[in-house]
C-alpha positions as CSV (number, residue, x, y, z in Angstrom):
1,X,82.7,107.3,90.9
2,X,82.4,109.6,94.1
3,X,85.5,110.1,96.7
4,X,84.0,107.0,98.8
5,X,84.9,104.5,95.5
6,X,88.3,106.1,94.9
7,X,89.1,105.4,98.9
8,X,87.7,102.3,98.4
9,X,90.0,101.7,95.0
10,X,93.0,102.8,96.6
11,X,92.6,100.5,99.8
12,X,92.2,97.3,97.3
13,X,95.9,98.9,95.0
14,X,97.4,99.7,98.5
15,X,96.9,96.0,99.8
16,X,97.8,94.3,96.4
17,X,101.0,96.4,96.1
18,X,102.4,95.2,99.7
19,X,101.1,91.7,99.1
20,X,103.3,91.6,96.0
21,X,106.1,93.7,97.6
22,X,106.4,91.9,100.9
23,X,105.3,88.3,99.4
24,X,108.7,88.6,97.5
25,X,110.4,89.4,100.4
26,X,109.2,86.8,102.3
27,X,109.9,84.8,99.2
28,X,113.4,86.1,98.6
29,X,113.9,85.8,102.2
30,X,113.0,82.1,102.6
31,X,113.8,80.3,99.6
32,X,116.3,82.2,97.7
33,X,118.8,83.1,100.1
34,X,119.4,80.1,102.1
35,X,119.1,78.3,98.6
36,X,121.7,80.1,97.2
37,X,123.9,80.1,100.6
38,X,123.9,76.2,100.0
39,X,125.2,76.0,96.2
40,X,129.0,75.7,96.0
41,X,129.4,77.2,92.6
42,X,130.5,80.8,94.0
43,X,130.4,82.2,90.3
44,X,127.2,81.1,89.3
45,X,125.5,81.4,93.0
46,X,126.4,85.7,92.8
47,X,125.0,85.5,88.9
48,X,121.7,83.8,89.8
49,X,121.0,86.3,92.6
50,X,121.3,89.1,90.4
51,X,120.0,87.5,87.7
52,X,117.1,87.0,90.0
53,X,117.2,89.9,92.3
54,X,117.3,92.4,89.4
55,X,113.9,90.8,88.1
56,X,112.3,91.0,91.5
57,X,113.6,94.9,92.3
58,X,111.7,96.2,89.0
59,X,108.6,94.5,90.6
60,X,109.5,95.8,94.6
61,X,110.1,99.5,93.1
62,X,107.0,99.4,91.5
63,X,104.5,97.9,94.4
64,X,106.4,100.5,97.0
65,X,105.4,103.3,94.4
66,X,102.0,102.1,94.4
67,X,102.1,101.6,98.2
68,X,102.7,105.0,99.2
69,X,100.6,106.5,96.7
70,X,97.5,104.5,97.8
71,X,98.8,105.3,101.5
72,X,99.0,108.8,101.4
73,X,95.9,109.2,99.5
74,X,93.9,107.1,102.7
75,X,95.6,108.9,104.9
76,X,94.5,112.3,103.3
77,X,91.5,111.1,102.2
78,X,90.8,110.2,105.9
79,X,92.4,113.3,107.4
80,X,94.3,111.0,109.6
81,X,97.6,112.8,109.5
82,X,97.2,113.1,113.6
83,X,97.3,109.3,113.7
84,X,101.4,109.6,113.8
85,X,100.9,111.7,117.2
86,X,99.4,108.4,119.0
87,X,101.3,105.5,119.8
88,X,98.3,103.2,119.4
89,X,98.7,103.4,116.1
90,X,102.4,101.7,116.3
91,X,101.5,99.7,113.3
92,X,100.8,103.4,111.1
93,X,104.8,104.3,112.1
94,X,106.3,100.8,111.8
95,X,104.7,100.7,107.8
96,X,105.7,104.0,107.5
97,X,109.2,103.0,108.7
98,X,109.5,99.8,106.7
99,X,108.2,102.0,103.6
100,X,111.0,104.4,104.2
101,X,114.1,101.8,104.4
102,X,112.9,99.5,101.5
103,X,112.1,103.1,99.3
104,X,115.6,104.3,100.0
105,X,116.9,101.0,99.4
106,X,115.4,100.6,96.3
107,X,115.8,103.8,94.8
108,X,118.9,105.1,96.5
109,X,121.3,102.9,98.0
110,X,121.3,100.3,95.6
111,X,122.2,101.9,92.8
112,X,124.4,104.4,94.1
113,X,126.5,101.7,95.7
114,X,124.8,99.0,97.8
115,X,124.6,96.8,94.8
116,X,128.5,97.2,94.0
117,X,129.0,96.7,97.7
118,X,127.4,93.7,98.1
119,X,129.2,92.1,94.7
120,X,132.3,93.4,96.6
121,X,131.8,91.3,99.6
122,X,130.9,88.3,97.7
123,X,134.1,88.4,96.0
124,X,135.9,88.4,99.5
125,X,134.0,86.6,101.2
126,X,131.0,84.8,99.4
127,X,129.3,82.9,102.8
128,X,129.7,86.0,104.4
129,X,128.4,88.3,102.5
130,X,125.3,86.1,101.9
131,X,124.9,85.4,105.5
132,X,124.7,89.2,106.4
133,X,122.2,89.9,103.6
134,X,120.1,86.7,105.1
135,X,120.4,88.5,108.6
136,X,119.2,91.8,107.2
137,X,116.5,90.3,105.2
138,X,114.9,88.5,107.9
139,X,115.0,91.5,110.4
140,X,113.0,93.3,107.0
141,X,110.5,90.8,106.7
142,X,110.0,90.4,110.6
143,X,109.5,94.2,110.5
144,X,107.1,94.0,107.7
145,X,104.8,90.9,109.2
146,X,104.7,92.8,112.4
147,X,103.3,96.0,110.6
148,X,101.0,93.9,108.1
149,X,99.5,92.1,111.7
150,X,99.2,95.9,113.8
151,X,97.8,97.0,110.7
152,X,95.1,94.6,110.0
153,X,94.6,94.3,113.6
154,X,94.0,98.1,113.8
155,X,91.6,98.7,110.8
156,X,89.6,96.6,112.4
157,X,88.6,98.1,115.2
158,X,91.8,96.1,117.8
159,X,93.5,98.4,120.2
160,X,97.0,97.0,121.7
């Protein structure tokens, strides 16, 4: 395989990884949440989601791994390091930014105290807490389509 077929390889893992990643979020965003924030059983409603959750963040830490990887090996591949000094490629900084939060997210807050947090405020407060985390996840997932949109868009030749 020549440099060509490895650029080539790493686009198809790069675009796999954030259909998996960001097609849970969208799915987590969509249907779990607000079917969650409708069950009355408090108890069982904070069990499922981290019965659930915890399956999906294995999977989410996994496809952001492989999404930077692939990214930073186009990007070098490419020499297109000078794209972050041009605001026509928005879309370059907004994945770079949604990459970011959900990496820190995933790796650092959450374990380190996000998670106990959030099972905190569902204790207190159980619509709440899963209002707030609703809220957040649909400003993520807004974030993300926006970035998947510029960044299709752009690879294509499209120019905002």
């Amino acid at each position: 395989m020549n440099n060509i077929d490895y650029f080539m390889l790493a686009r198809v893992f790069h675009v796999i990884a954030v259909v998996t990643w960001i097609g849970g979020v969208a799915f987590v965003t969509t249907v779990l949440i607000p079917s969650l924030k409708n069950m009355r059983d408090e108890n069982h409603k904070l069990d499922l989601f981290e019965q659930l959750e915890g399956q999906f963040g294995v999977q989410a830490k996994v496809a952001t791994l492989v999404t930077g990887i692939s990214g930073i090996y186009m990007l070098a591949f490419m020499d297109a390091w000078d794209r972050y000094l041009h605001i026509q490629y928005w879309w370059l900084h907004l994945m770079t930014f949604i990459w970011a939060i959900f990496t820190l997210v995933l790796f650092v807050l959450e374990p380190w105290f996000l998670h106990r947090w959030f099972k905190e405020q569902t204790l207190k407060n159980s619509e709440k807490a899963f209002e707030l985390l609703h809220k957040m996840h649909i400003i993520l997932l807004s974030l993300s389509l926006l970035a998947i949109f510029g960044a299709v868009a752009g690879a294509h030749g499209f120019q905002f």
